[in-house]
N, C-alpha and C positions, 0 to 999 in steps of 0.2 A: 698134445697130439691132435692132427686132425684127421679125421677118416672121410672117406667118402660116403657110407653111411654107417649109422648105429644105432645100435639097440639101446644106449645110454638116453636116459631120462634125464636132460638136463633142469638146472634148476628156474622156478617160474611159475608164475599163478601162485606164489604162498609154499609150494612144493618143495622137500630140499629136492638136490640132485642122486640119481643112481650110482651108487659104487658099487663094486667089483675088480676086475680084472682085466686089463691088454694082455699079449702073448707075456704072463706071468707078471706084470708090472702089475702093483696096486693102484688103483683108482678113488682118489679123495674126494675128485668135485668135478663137475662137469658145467658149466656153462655157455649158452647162448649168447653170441655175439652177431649182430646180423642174422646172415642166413648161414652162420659157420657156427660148428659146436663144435667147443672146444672141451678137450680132455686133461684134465690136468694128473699125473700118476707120478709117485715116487722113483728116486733118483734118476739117473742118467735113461731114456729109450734108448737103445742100438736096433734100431728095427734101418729095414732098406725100403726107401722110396718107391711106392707103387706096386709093395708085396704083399699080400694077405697077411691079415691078424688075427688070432683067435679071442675072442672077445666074451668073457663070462660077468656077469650081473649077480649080487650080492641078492637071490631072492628072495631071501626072508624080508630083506631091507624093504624091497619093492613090494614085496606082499604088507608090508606093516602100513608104509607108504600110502598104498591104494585104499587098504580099512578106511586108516586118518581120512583119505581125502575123500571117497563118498561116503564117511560120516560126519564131514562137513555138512555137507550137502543135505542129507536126513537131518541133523541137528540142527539146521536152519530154517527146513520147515515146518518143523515139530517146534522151535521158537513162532514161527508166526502164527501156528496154526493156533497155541497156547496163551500169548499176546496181544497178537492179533494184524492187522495187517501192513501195518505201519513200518514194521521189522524186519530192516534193509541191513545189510550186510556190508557191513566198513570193513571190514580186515581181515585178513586169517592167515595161518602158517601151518602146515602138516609137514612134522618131523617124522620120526620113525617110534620114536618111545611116548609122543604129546601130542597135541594137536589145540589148536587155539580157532575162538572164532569171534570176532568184534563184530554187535549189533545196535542198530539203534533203538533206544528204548529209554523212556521216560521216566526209571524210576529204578532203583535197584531190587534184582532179585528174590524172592521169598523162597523159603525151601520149599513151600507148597508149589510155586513155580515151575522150580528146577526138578522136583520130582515129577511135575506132571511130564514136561519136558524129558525126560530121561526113557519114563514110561513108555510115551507115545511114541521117542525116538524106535525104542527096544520095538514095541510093536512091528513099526514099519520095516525093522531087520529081518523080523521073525515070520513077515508075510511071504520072506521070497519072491520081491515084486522084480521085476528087471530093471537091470541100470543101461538106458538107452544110449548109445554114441552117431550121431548124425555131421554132416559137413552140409551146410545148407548154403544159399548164395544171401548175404547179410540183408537184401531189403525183404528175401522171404521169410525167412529168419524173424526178425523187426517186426512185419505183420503179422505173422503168425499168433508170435507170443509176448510182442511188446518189449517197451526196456526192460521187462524186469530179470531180460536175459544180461544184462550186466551187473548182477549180483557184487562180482568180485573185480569191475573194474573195466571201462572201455575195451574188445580186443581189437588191434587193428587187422586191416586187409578187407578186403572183399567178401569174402566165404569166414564162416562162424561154425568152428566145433560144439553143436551143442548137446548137452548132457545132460537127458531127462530119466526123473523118475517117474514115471505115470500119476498123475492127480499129487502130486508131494512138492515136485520141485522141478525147474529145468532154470538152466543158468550156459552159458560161451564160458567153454571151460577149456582150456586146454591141457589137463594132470591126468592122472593115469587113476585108474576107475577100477573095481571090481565089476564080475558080469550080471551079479543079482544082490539084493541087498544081504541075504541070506551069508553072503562069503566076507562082510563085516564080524562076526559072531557075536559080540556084544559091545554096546554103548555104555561106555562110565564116564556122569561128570564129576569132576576131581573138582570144583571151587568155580566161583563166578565174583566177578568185584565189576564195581564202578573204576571205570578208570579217565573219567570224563562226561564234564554234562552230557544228556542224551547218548552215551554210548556205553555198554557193557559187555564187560568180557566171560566168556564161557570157556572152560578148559576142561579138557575130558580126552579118554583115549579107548583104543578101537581096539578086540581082540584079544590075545594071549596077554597086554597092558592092562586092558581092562580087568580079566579074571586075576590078574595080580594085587592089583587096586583091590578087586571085593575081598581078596582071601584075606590084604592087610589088615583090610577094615575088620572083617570076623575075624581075626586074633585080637586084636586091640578092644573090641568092645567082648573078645571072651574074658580077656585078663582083669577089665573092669569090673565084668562083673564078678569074678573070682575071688577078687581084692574087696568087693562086698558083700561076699559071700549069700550072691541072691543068682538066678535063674539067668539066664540070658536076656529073656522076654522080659525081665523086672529091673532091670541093668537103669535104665533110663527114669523109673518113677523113686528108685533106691536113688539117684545124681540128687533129683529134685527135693526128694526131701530132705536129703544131709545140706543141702543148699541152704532149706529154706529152716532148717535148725540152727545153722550156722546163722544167717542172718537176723533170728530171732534172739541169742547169744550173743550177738553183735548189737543189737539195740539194747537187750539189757542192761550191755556194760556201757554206753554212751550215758544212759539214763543215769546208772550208780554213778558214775565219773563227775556228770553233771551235780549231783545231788551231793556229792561230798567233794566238791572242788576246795581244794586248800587242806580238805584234811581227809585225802583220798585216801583209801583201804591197803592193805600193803597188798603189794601185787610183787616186787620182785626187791628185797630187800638187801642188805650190802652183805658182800660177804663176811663175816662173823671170824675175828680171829681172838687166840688164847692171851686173854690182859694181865698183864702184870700192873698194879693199882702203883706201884711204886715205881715203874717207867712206862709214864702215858706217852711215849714218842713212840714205842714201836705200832701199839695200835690206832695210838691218832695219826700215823701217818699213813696205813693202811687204810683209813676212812675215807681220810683228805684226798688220794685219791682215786676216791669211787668215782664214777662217772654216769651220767644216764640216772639217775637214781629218780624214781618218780613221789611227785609227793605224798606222805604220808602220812597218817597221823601216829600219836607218841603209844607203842605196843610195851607192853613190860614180858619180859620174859621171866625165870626164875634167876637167871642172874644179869642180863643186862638190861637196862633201857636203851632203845636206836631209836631218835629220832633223825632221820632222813627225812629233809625239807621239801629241797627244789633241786634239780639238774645242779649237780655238784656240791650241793649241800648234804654232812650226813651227820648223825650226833648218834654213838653206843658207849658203852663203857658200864663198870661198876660206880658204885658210887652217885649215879646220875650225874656223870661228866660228861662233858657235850662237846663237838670238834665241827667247827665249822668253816668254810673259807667264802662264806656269803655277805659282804658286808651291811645287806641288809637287815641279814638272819641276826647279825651280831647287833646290828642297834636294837632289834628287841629285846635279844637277851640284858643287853645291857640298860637296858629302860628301866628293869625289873632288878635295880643291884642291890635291893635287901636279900634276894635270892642268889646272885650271879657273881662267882667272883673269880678275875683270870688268874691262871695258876701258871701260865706259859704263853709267852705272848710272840715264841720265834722256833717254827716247826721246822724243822731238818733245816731246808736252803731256802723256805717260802716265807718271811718273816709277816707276810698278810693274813697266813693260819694262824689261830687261837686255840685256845683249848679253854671250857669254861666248866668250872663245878657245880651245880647249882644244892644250893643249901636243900633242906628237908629231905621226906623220905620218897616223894614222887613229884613229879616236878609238870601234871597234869594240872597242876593250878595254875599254871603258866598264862600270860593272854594270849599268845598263838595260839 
């Protein structure tokens, strides 16, 4: 639909567009074509040519809208002001529920950074400074305040909208503004990334978003600390030291691992079934296969011995009977045949399985 004029915020400058409502029609998108804006709204319009419409706007949308887009604006000078001055503004997009802003900048973000940043943003919310809107003729404009009124991008035309916050910011803006910074209510950044040499993105959101964002954050860091049954306030030195326990537990075991490589400590042993010494197929097949078994050295229980080798090697039983399907594991044992002697040489359907007895009463004298 095209009207003669409207109160529809089409989309532009990074901005989405204003929904609402035509005489009852929904309104999805609004776009700038030329010097015509156009309305786009659900199903068929029956409206009559050159008759008034009643035309309502979605204001919460446009209130969210306006936050986002002059907390663009704060959050880009509270980037340079933090930075430093070098910190030009590539990109941005103000939705209703996010709001994005690409800067250039040399190096990826610190939290000390972004706090600072956040901080000074909040400040300049909480001054209740005014948010200026001007229409100046573009070479005034130009000397006044230099390029650095194209923050967000060439505008053309003659005359330059521009939109200053006193000593913070001013930028050729043409999006829909709040009239003091005060009516943002609050700044939250959600995450910042590299997303390209020299250029980083900040993402944060303005308002009733933002208080949603902090409340998330204070449950989630309540429930942590819940779950460690320490203070709120203690939440984060309670992370650090289960961390740093954790990873002193983790060198320990690298170091045992290293120090008893070949004949490592049992850590997760095969599962253990009931032998009948007079039919070794039910539990030598139950060994044969185990899987994953880590190596281990020979443990004596009060009735079996298991030696579990290597990944797919495993040896229990009474008697000091051994089951292995490693053909390496097998030329040792068979090295040793005053000790080793095969009793079954074709296990279920795997005829590569063995099953080995070894003579005596502990079979620790072994050379593995």
């Amino acid at each position: 639909m095209v009207l003669d004029q409207t109160f529809f915020y089409p989309e532009g400058g990074g901005q989405e567009a204003d929904h609402g409502t035509i005489g009852g029609r929904d309104v999805v998108d609004v776009q700038r074509v030329g010097k015509v804006v156009l309305h786009f709204v659900k199903g068929e319009p029956k409206f009559e040519l050159r008759k008034p419409v009643t035309c309502e706007i979605d204001w919460a949308r446009r209130t969210a809208l306006m936050r986002n887009h002059s907390g663009t604006h704060i959050v880009l000078g509270a980037a340079r002001k933090v930075l430093g001055n070098h910190v030009w503004q590539t990109g941005a997009h103000k939705a209703a529920d996010l709001a994005r802003l690409d800067i250039t900048h040399y190096d990826a973000l610190s939290d000390d950074e972004v706090d600072r940043i956040e901080r000074l943003a909040n400040v300049i919310v909480l001054s209740d400074a005014p948010v200026r809107i001007r229409t100046l003729p573009r070479d005034v404009a130009e000397s006044k305040y230099g390029f650095r009124l194209y923050q967000g991008g060439v505008v053309p035309g003659g005359e330059l909208r521009v939109v200053e916050i006193p000593k913070w910011d001013i930028e050729a803006c043409g999006g829909t503004h709040v009239a003091r910074t005060s009516e943002v209510g609050v700044i939250k950044i959600l995450r910042t990334k590299r997303i390209q040499d020299g250029v980083v993105r900040l993402e944060y959101v303005a308002g009733l978003p933002a208080l949603e964002a902090i409340g998330k954050q204070s449950t989630t860091l309540s429930q942590i600390a819940a779950a460690l049954g320490v203070p709120v306030d203690q939440a984060a030195p309670a992370v650090e030291r289960i961390l740093e326990e954790w990873k002193e537990q983790r060198r320990e075991l690298e170091k045992a691992r290293a120090a008893t490589a070949g004949t490592a400590l049992v850590i997760r042993a095969i599962r253990l079934v009931k032998v009948d010494s007079r039919e070794p197929r039910s539990w030598a097949w139950n060994c044969l296969r185990a899987k994953n078994s880590p190596s281990l050295k020979i443990v004596p229980t009060p009735t079996f011995w298991f030696i579990p080798a290597r990944v797919s090697q495993c040896a229990f039983g009474p008697s000091n009977a051994i089951a292995t399907s490693s053909p390496g594991f097998a030329k040792r044992i068979t090295a040793c045949k005053s000790r080793a002697i095969p009793i079954n040489k074709n296990i279920g359907s795997r005829p590569e399985k063995k099953i080995w007895r070894l003579r005596g009463p502990s079979p620790r004298s072994l050379p593995w």
